[in-house]
Structures are given as C-alpha cells and as structure tokens.
Backbone as a ProteinNet text record, in pm:
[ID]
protein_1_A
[PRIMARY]
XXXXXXXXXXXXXXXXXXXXXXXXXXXXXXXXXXXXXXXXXXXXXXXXXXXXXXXXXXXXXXXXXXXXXXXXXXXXXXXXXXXXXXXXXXXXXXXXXXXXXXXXXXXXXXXXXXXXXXXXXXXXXXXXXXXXXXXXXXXXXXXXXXXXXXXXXXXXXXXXXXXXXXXXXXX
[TERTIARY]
-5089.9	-4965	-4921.2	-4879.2	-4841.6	-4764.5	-4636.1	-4482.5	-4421.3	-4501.7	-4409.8	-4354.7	-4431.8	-4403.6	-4293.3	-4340.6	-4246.9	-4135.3	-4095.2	-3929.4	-3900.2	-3940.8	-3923.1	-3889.3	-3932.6	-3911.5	-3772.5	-3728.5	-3637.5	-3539.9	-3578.8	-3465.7	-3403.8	-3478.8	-3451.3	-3371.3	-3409.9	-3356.3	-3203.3	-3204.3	-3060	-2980.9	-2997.6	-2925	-2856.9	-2888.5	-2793.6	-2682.3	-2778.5	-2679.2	-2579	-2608.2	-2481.5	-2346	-2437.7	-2350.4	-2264.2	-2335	-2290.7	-2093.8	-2100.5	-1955.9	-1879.3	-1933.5	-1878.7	-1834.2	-1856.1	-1838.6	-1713.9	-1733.1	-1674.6	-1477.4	-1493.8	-1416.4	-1314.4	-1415.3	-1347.5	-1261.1	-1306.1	-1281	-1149.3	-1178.4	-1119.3	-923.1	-871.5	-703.9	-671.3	-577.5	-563.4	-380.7	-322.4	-145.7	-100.7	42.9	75.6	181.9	268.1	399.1	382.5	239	206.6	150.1	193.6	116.7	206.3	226.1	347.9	259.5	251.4	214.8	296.9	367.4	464.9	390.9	453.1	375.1	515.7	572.1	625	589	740.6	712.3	812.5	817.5	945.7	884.3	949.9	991.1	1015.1	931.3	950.5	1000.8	1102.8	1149.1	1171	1146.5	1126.9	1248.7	1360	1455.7	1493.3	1396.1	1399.3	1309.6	1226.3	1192.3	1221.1	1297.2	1402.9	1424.1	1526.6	1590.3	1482.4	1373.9	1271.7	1186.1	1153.5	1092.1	934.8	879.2	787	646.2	673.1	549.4	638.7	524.4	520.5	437.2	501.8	418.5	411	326	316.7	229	300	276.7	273.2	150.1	100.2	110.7	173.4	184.4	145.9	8.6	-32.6	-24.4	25.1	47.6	-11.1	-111.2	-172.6	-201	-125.3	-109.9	-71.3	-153.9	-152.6	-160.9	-219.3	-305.7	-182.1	-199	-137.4	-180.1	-155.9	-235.9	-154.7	-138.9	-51.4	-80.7	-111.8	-245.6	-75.2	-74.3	37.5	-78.7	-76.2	-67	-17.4	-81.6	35.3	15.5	40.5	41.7	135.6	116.1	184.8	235	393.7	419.7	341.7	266.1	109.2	42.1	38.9	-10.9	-186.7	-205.9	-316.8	-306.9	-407	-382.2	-390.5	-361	-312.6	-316.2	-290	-341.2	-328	-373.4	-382.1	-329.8	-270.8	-289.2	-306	-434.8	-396.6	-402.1	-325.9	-263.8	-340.4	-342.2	-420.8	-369.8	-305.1	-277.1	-227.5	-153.7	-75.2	66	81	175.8	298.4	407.4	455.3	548.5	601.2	741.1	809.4	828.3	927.3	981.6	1138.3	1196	1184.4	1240.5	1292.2	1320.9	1411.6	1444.8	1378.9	1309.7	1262.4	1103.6	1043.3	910.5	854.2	849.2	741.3	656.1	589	454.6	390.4	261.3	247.5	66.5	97.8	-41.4	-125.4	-265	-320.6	-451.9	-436.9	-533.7	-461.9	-518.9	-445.2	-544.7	-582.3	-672	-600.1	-626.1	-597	-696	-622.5	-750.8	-667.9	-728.1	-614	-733.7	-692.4	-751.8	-751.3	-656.6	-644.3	-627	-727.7	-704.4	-652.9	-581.2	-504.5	-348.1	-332.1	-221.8	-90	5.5	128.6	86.9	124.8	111.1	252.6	311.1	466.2	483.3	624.7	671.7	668.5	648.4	645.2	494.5	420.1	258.1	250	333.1	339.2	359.2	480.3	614.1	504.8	473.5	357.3	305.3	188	104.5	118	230.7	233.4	259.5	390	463.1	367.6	280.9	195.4	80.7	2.6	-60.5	-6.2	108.8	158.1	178.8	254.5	229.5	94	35	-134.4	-188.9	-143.4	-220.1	-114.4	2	94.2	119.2	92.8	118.4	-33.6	-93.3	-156.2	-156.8	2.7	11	134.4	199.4	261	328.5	475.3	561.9	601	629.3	735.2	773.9	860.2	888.5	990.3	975.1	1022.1	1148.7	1242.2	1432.4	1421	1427.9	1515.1	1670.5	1704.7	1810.5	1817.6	1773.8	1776.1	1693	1687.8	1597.4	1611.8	1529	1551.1	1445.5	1425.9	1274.9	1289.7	1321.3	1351.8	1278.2	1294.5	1196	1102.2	1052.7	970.1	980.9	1091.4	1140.2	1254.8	1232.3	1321.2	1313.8	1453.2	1504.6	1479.4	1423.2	1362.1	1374.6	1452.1	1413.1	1348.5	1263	1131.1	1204.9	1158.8	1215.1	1081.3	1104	1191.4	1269.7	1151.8	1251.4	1373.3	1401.7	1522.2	1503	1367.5	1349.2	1388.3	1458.1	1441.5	1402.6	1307.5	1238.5	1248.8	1207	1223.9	1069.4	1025.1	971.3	917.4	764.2	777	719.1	683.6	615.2	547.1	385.4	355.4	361.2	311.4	308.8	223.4
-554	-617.2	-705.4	-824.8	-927.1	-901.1	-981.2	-943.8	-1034.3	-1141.3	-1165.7	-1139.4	-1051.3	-971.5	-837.8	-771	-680.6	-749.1	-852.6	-890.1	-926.3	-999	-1041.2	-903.3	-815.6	-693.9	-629	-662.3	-551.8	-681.8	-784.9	-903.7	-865.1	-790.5	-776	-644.6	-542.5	-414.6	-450.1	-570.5	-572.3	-594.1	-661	-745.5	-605.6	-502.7	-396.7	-291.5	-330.5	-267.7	-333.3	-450.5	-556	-591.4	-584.2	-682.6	-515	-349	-298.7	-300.4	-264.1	-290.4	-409.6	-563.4	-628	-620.2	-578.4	-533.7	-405.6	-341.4	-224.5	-245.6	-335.8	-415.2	-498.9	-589	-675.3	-587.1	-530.7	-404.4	-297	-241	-92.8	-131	-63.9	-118.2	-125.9	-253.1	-298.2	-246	-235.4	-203	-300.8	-342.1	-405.4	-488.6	-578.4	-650.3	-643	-714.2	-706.8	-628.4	-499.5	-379.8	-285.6	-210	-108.4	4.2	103.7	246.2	303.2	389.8	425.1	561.1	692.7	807.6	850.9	861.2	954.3	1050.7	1137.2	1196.6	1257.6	1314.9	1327.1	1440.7	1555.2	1626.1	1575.6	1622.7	1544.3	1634.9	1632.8	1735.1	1651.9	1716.4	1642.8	1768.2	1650.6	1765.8	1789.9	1734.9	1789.3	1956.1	1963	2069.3	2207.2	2127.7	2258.5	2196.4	2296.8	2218.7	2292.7	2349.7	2358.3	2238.7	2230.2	2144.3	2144.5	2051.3	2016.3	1960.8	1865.3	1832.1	1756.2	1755.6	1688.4	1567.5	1452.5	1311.1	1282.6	1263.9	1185.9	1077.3	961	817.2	753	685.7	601.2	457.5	392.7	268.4	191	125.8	34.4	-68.4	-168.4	-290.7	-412.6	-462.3	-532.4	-686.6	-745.4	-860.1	-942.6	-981.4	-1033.8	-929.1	-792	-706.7	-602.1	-532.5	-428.5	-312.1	-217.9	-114.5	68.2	86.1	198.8	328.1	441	559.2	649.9	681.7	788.1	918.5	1033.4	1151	1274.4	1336.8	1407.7	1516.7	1667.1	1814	1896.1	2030.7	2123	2187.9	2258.9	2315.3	2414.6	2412.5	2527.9	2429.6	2336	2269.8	2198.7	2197	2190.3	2023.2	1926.5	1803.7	1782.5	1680.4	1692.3	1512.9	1418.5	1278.5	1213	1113.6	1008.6	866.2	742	621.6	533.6	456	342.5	207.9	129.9	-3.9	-84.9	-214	-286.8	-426.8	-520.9	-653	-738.1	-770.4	-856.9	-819.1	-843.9	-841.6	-1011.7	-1013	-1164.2	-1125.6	-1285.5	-1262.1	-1121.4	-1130.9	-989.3	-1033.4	-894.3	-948.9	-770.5	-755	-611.5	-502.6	-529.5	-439.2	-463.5	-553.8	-528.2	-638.6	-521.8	-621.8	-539.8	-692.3	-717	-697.6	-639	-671.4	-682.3	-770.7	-837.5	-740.2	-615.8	-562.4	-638.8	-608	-681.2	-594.8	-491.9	-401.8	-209.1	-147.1	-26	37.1	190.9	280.1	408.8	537.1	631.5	715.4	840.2	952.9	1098.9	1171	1263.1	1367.2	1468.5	1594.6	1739.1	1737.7	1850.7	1837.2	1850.1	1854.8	1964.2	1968.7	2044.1	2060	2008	2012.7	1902.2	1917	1845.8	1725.6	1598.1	1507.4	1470.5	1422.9	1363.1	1273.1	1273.5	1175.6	1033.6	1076.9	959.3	893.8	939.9	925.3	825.9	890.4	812.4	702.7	715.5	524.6	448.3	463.7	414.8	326.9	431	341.5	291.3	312.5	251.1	96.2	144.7	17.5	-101.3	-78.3	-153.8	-192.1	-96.9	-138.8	-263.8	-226.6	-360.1	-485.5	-446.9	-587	-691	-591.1	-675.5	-725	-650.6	-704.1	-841.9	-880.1	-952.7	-1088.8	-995.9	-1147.8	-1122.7	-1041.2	-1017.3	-984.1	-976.4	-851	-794	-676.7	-587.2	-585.7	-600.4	-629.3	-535.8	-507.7	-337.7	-427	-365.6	-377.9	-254	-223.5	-93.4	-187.4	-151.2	-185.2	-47	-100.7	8.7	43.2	154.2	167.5	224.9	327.7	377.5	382.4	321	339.9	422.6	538	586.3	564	469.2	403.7	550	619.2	724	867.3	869	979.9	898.7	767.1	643.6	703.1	721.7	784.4	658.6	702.2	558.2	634.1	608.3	648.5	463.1	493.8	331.4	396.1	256.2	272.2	202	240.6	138	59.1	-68.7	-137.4	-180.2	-172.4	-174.2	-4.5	93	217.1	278.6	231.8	278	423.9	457	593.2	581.7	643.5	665.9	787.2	733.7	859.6	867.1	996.1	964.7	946.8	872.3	804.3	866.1	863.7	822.6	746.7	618.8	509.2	530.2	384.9	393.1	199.3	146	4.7	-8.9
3717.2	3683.9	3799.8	3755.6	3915.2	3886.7	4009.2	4064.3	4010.5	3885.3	3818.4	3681.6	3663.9	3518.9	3550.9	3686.8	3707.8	3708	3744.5	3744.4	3640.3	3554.4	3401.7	3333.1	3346.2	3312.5	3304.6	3462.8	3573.1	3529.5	3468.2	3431.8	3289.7	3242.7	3044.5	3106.9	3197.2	3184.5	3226.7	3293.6	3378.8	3251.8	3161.7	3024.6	2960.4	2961.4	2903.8	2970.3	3083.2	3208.9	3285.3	3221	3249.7	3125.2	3025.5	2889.4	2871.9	2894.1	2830.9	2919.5	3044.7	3150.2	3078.4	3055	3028	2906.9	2785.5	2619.3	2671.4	2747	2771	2814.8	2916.8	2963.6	2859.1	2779.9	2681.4	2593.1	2557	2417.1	2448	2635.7	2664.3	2616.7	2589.7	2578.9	2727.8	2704.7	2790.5	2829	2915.9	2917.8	3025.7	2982.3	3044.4	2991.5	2995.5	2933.8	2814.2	2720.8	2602.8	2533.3	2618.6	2518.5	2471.6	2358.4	2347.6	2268.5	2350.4	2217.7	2223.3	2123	2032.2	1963.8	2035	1922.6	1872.4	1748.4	1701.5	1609.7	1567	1503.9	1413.7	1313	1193.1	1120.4	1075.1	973.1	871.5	761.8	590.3	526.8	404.3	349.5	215.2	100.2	-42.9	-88.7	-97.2	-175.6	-292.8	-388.4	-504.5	-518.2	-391.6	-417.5	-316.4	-195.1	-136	-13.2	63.8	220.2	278.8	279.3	339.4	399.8	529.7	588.8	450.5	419.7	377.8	445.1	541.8	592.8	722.8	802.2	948.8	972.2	1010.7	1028.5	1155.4	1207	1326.5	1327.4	1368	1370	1487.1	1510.9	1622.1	1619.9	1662.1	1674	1772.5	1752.3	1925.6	1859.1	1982.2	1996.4	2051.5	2063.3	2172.4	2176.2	2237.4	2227.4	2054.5	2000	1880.5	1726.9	1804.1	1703.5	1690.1	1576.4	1567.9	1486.2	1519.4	1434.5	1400.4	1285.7	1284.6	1187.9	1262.2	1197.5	1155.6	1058.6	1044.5	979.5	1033.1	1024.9	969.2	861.6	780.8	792.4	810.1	816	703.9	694.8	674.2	766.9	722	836.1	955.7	855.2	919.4	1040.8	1073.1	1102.6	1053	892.5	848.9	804.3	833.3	798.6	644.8	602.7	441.4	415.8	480.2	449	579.4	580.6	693.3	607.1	670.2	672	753.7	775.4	897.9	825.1	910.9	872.6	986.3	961.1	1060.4	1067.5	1109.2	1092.1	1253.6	1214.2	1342.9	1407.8	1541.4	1570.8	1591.1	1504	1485	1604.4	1663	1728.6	1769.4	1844.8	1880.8	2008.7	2034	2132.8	2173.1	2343.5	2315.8	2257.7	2137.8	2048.7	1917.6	1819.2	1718	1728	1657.2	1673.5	1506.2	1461.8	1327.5	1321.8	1238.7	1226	1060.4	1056.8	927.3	879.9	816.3	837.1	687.1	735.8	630.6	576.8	603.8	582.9	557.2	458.1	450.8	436.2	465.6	461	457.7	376.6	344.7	285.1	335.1	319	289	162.9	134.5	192.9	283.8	368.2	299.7	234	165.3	5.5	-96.6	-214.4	-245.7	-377.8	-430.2	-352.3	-205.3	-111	-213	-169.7	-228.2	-155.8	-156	-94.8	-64.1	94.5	88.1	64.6	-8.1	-39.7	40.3	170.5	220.4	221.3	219	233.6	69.9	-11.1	-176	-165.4	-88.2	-62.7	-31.8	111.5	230.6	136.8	91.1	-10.4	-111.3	-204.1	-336.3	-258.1	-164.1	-102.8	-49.9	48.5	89.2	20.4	-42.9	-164.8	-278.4	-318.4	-395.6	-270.4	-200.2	-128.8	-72.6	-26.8	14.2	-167.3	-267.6	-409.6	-371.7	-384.1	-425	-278.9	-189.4	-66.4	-13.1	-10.4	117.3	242.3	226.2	352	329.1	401.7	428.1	534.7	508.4	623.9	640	822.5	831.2	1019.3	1047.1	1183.7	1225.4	1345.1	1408.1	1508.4	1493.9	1567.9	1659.1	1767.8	1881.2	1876.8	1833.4	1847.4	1967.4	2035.4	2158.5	2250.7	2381	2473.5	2597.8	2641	2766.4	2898.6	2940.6	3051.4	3129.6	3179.7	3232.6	3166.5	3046.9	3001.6	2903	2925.3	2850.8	2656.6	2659.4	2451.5	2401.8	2297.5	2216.8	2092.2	2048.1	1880.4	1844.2	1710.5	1635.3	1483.1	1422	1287.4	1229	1063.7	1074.8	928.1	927.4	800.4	733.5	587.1	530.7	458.2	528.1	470.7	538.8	668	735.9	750.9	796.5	854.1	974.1	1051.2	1168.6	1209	1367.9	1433.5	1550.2	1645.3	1791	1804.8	1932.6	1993.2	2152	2182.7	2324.6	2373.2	2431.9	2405.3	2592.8	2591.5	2728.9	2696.9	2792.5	2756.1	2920.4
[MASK]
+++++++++++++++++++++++++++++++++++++++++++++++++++++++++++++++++++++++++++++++++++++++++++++++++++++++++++++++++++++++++++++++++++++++++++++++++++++++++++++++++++++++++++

C-alpha cells in the first residue's frame, strides 16, 4: 500500500468524524433571546361527569427562532398515559407578553384504549383538525398574564380556548 492511498483513506474517515459535530451543532437547541420553553401543566375535570379531578395534561411548548412546536401530554390521575398531541408550525410576531403561533401539522396518539379520553384532548383535535382541513393551519397563541424571572414561572392563557395554566419556562 503507498502513502498515498493511506491518506485518501484517513481523508474519507475524517468526513464522518467531522460532518457528524457539525450536523450535531446545527440541529442541538439552541437558548438564548429567541428561544422560549414553556412546560406546563393543568388538572382536567369533565363536569358532566363529577368534581373529581379527571385527567392531568402537561404541555410543552418550544420556541425557536421561526419554529414552533407543542407536545401536550395526557394521564390519569394514576399517573398512566392516555393520549398525546404534537403540533408543529411557526412561530409569527411576538412581543413579551403574547406570542402566536401558526401550527401546520397535528399528530396524535391515543395510549390507552378503552381509557375515557379528555375533553380537552377532543377540543385540541376536532379544533385544529378542522382548521388545517379549512386554512391550513391552526392558530393558538399563549398571553402572559403573570411573570416571575425569579422562580423563571409564568401564569399564561392560551387562545383561542382561554385556558389558563401555570408555567415554568427556560429560554
């Protein structure tokens, strides 16, 4: 073997051990002015069928630059999962306190058959489902009503259902 095949070689091996850092880099989330994650979380209670807590949601909201993306989480009080939804689209305009976003993609997954499904997991999707058939996308934006930078939590309500939830966000 001459010494110039060994490097042609040790030249192809470098191409993955290089592109993979740089792919890694491009991709990893990034934080910083234009970034906001947002975990909450809410108690569901369907009162047609009692003042019993019903189900538990917890909802993730990342933000990143242009992108936006929002996984809500559904349980029993048991803590057993029971549906998922993630949303996927853009982030439009925003100031401080309210930021839009225009999703254009919906995904859902029911975890527990035979489980009740919540009411809110129903809204979610009927709601956004008709809209992506009808515009092609799905509008919602989260309003700060309360901010504490101090314990990084925020009370936000989300439109268009006027849930409000507490919040603890990183950015």
């Amino acid at each position: 073997m001459t010494d110039a095949s060994i490097s042609a070689k040790w030249l192809w091996a470098l191409v993955p051990v290089l592109l993979v850092p740089l792919l890694a880099v491009h991709f990893w989330p990034r934080t910083g002015s234009d970034t906001l994650m947002l975990n909450c979380h809410n108690e569901l209670y369907d009162s047609d069928r009692s003042d019993e807590m019903q189900h538990y949601m917890i909802a993730d909201f990342v933000m990143y630059g242009a992108s936006a993306r929002i996984y809500y989480r559904y349980y029993t009080p048991e803590g057993q999962p029971v549906a998922n939804i993630i949303m996927q689209g853009e982030r439009q305009e925003h100031s401080d306190t309210r930021f839009p976003l225009a999703m254009s993609l919906v995904k859902h997954e029911v975890l527990s058959e035979g489980e009740p499904l919540p009411a809110h997991y129903r809204q979610q999707l009927q709601f956004s489902e008709r809209n992506l058939a009808n515009n092609g996308l799905h509008y919602t934006s989260i309003e700060v009503l309360k901010h504490d930078p101090d314990s990084q939590s925020m009370v936000v309500r989300f439109h268009p259902s006027q849930a409000v939830c507490s919040c603890v966000y990183s950015r």
